[in-house]
Structure formats: C-alpha cells, structure tokens
N, C-alpha and C positions, 0 to 999 in steps of 0.2 A: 180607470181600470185597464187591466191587460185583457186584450182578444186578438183573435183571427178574424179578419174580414176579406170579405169577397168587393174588392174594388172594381171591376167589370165580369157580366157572363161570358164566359167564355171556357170552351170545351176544355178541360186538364188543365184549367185555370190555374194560377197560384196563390197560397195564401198569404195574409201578409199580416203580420202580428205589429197590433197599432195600440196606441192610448187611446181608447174609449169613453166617450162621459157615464158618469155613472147611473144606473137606469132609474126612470121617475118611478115611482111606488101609488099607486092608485089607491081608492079606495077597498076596492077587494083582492089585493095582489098582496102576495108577499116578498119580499128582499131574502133572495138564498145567497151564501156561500158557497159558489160552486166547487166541490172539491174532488169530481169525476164526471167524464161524460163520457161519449161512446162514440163512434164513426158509425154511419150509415151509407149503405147507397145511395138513402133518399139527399143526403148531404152533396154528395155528387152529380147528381141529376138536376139540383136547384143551382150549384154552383153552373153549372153547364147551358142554365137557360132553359132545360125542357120545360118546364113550368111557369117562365115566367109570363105566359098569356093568361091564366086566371091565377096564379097565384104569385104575382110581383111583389119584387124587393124592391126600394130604393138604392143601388151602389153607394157609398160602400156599407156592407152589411154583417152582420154575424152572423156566421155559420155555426150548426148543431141543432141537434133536436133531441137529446135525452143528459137528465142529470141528476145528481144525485148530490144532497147538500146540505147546509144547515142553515136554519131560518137567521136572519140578521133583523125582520123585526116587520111589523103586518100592518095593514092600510086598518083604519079607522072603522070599516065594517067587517073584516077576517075575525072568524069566530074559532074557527075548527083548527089552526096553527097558531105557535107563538115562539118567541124569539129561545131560541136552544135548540128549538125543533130537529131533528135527524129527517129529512124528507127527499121523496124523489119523484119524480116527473117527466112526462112530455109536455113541453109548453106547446100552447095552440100556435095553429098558423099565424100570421102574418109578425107573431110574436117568438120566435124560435129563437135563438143565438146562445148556445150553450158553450162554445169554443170559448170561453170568456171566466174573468173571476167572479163576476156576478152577475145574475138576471134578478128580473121582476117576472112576476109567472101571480096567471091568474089564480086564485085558492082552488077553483075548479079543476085545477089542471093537476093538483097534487094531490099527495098522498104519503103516509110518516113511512121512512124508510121496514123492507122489512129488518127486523131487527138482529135474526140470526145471518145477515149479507154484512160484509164491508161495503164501505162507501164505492169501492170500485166494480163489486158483483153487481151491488142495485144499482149503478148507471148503464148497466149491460141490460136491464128487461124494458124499459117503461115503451119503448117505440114497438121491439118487435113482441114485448108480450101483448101488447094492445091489440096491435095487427094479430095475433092468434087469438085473441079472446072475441075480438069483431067478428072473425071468420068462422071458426068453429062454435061458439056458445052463443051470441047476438043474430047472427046472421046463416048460420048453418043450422043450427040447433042440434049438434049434433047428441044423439042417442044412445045409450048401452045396446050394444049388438050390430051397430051400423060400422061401416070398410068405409074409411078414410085413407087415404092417396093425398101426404105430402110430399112435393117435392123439393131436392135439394136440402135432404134431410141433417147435412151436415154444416148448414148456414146458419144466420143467428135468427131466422123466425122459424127453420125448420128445426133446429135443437129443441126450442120452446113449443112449437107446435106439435113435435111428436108427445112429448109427454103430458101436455094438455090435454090432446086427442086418445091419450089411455088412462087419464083421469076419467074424463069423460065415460067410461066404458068402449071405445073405437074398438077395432082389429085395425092397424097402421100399416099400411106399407109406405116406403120413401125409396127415392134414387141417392146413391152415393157413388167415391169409386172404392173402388176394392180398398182400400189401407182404411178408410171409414167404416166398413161395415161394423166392427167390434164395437167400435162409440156409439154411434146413433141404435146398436144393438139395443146397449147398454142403459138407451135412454127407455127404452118400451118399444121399439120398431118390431112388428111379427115378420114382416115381409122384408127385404133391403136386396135392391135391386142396382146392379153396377152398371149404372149407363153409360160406359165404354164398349162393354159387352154383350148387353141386354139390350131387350126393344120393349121395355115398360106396356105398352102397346100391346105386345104380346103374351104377357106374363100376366097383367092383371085385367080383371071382370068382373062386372054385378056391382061397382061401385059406389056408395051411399053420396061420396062429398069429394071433392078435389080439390085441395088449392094449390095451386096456379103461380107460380113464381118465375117461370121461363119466358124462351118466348114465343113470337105465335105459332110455330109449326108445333110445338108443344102444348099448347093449347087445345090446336086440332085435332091433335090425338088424345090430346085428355078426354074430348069428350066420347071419345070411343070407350073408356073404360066404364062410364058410369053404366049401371041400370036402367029403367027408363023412370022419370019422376026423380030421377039423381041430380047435382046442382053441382055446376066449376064455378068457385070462388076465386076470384085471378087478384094476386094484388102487383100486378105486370102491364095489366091494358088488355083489352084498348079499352079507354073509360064508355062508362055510358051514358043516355039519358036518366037514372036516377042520380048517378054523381052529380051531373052538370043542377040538378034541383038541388041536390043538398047544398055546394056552393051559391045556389041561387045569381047561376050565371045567367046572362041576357041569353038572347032569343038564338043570335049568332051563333054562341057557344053551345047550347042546347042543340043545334041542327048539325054542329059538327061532329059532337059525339056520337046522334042518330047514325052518321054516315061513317064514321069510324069503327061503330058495336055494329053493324048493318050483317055482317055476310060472319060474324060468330054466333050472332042471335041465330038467322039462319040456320047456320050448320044447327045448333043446341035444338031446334025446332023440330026439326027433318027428323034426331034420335030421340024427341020425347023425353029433353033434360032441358034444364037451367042454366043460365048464363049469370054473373053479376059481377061485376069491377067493384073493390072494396078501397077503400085511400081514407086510411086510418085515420082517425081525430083524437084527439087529448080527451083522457077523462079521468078525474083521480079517484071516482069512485070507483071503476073500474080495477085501477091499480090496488087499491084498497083488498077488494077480491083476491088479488094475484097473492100481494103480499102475504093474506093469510092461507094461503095456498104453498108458497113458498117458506112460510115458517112453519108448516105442520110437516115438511121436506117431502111435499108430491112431486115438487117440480124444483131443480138446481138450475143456476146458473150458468152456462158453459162457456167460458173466457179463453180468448187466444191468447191475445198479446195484452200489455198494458205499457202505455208511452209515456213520455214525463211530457207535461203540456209543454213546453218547449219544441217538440217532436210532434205536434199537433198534424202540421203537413204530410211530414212522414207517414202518420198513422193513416191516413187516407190514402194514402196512394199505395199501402200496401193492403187496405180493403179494396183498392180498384184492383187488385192481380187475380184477385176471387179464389184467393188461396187457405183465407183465415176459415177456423173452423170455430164455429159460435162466432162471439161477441169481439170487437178488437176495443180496449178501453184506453184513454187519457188521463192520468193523473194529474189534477188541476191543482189542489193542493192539500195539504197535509188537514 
C-alpha cells in the first residue's frame, strides 16, 4: 500500500510517500479503506521527536491519527463491524498511521461513520472531538449554567469545543482575531475576545472551566480567570503525575512530570483552582456519542482545506502556519 512515513525525528522533517506492507488484521481489529484523514499538530509534534521518550515509533513509520473509511473485512472475534461498514476513528497509540491506504485499528477504537457527514467531514472530528469530549464532559463535567473559556476558538478542537460546551448548557467565551469573530460567533461563542487587542486576563472572571491550548504564559493567566474551586484543563502541558500513571510510565518519567507540573500546581494552589494535563486516548464509544450528537445537527463539522493525498506533505505544513480555521483534510481515496 501507499503511505507517508517519517524515516528519522527530526524538527520540520519531510515526508516521504513509500510502498508499505499491508497491515496484519488481529483478532479484534478491523481492516479500513482509508478514504480521508486529517492533519494534526499532534502529527507534527511526533514527527518532530517531542514525544518520542514515552511514546516511540520505530523509523520508518506512518504518520496520522484520524480517519475515516470503510470496513475491508474484521479479525475473528469483531462483533460490532462488518465488511461494508462506513466507519471513523482514532487509532490508539503506538498504532496510528492514517497517512496510508489502509490501517488495522483496534474495534475499540472505532465507530460507524456519522451518516449525515461525507467521508471528508468525519475524518475532520475523531481526534479533536475526543480531546473536547475528554475535557469538557469526562473530565470537566461540565454543567448547565457554568462559564467555560476556550481558547483559540477558531482552531479544530476550539470549533468543536465551542459548541460542545453550549450543548452542554456553558456561557463560552474564546479568543480569535478580529476576521474570526462572525464564525466561532456563529458557532455558539457568548464572549469572543480578539487577542491582538484584548487581555483575556482582563476581560474575563468567575470562570467555571478552562481549556488550555497555548502556552505557558497563557496558562498562567488562565488561571487568573477562574473562580475559586474552578479547573484549567491544558491539552498544551506541561504533562503531569496522573498522565505519566495513565501511560503507566516508570518511576523516571513519573518524577519528571512532578517536576515539570511543580510551579503550575503551585500557582493553581495559591488561587484555590485545579490544575490537570489531558493527552487524548482513542475510544469509539465515545465517538459513537459524538456521532449521534452530530446527526441530530448540535454540533457541525468545520473544514478548511481538503488535499488530494498526493499533497499529504503539503497539508501539514500549511497546518504548521497556524492559519487553517477548523479542520485541514486529505483525500485518500474515492
């Protein structure tokens, strides 16, 4: 098969479109047709090496982490897919490589496309609608009547997490610049704050929830805006000791993150709020949620661009300009 692989880490690395062998099909895994995926940051941060102390690739690897596809045919114990399937996903860690004509992806990891999306919209949620369901609904819980502060309201977890966060019942505010405001308006924003102009800092107070996308001087002002008993959700860093147990990292890595979260715990302690580092995980029952959240039309899609997988390179380094608003897609195949 055709993919992108990352032959060494290396900062603004390049990609390089190689013949793949085809992927083994386990017993609980399915065989997709990949026929869109999506660019991420997190794509470029992996390519880049940041992560590769607890979370290594072998070189050369497949890049990507969301897709959207059709079932090619299921391991021996997959109950819940079957070979026709319209489905979409984030694959788990160590199992990513979406840049590709097909993967294997664990059954847990999926979920049947939503049905009113093209194949190119559903490769646009599965990563950052996860990260907004993690943040806001598992881990925030967030409330009818409670002030939620996203930021980077015009990004692709900030599109999806604003109108999550007014499903939910929130009051939103988010940062944009000025040519944004009308959109992420449009999306449910109450508040929309032009941080070219604006001091977020200064504008917003009594805050229920935060999440956290910048970076750390924005952080440290986030936690200025909360209430006291309020919670910053950061999916930015610096990680902490409960990430490091969920990976179930040694002792090493558990001490380094004490010393990394050390002086944000702090700060969050001193104003009588919450601290917690979130790094998203695959779950397709999750997605499953979304889905039918996305077919009852609470929550849209919001797509930049879409590239023909040929242009796969391309599409990533014009997600590194930090220019796309929403989702940027690849067209993998018909």
């Amino acid at each position: 098969m055709k993919a992108f692989v990352v032959d060494k880490y290396k900062k603004m690395g390049a990609l390089r479109l190689a013949d793949m062998p085809e992927p083994d099909v386990g017993a609980n895994d399915v065989l997709v047709r990949i026929q869109a995926t999506a660019i991420n940051l997190l794509d470029s941060k992996v390519r880049d090496g940041e992560f590769k102390l607890f979370l290594p690739y072998k070189p050369p690897f497949i890049l990507g982490h969301d897709l959207a596809g059709t079932v090619l045919r299921v391991g021996a114990h997959v109950r819940g897919f079957k070979a026709g399937d319209q489905v979409y996903g984030r694959p788990r860690d160590h199992r990513v490589g979406t840049f590709a004509e097909t993967i294997s992806v664990d059954q847990a990891d999926l979920a049947l496309k939503p049905a009113s999306l093209t194949m190119e919209e559903a490769a646009s949620i599965p990563l950052v609608g996860l990260t907004a369901w993690q943040a806001l609904v598992e881990v925030g819980k967030v409330k009818p009547g409670q002030k939620v502060f996203i930021q980077a309201g015009s990004g692709g977890v900030g599109t999806f997490a604003i109108q999550l966060a007014k499903h939910l019942g929130a009051t939103v505010a988010t940062t944009t610049s000025s040519k944004n405001i009308d959109p992420v308006k449009s999306l449910g924003a109450d508040v929309v704050i032009d941080y070219k102009t604006q001091d977020f800092e200064q504008v917003l107070s009594g805050y229920d929830l935060v999440l956290n996308s910048q970076d750390a001087a924005t952080l440290a002002k986030s936690l200025n805006v909360l209430k006291p008993g309020g919670q910053v959700i950061s999916i930015s860093g610096p990680p902490d000791l409960p990430f490091a147990q969920s990976l179930k990292l040694d002792l090493f890595f558990r001490l380094l993150t004490r010393i990394l979260s050390r002086r944000t715990l702090k700060q969050a302690k001193a104003r009588g709020v919450g601290f917690r580092f979130l790094f998203m995980y695959a779950n397709g029952a999750q997605l499953a949620q979304i889905a039918a959240l996305i077919d009852a039309g609470v929550i849209r899609p919001v797509v930049d661009r879409v590239f023909p997988f040929a242009q796969t390179a391309e599409a990533l380094a014009y997600v590194e300009t930090g220019r796309a608003k929403g989702k940027v897609v690849v067209k993998v195949a018909d």
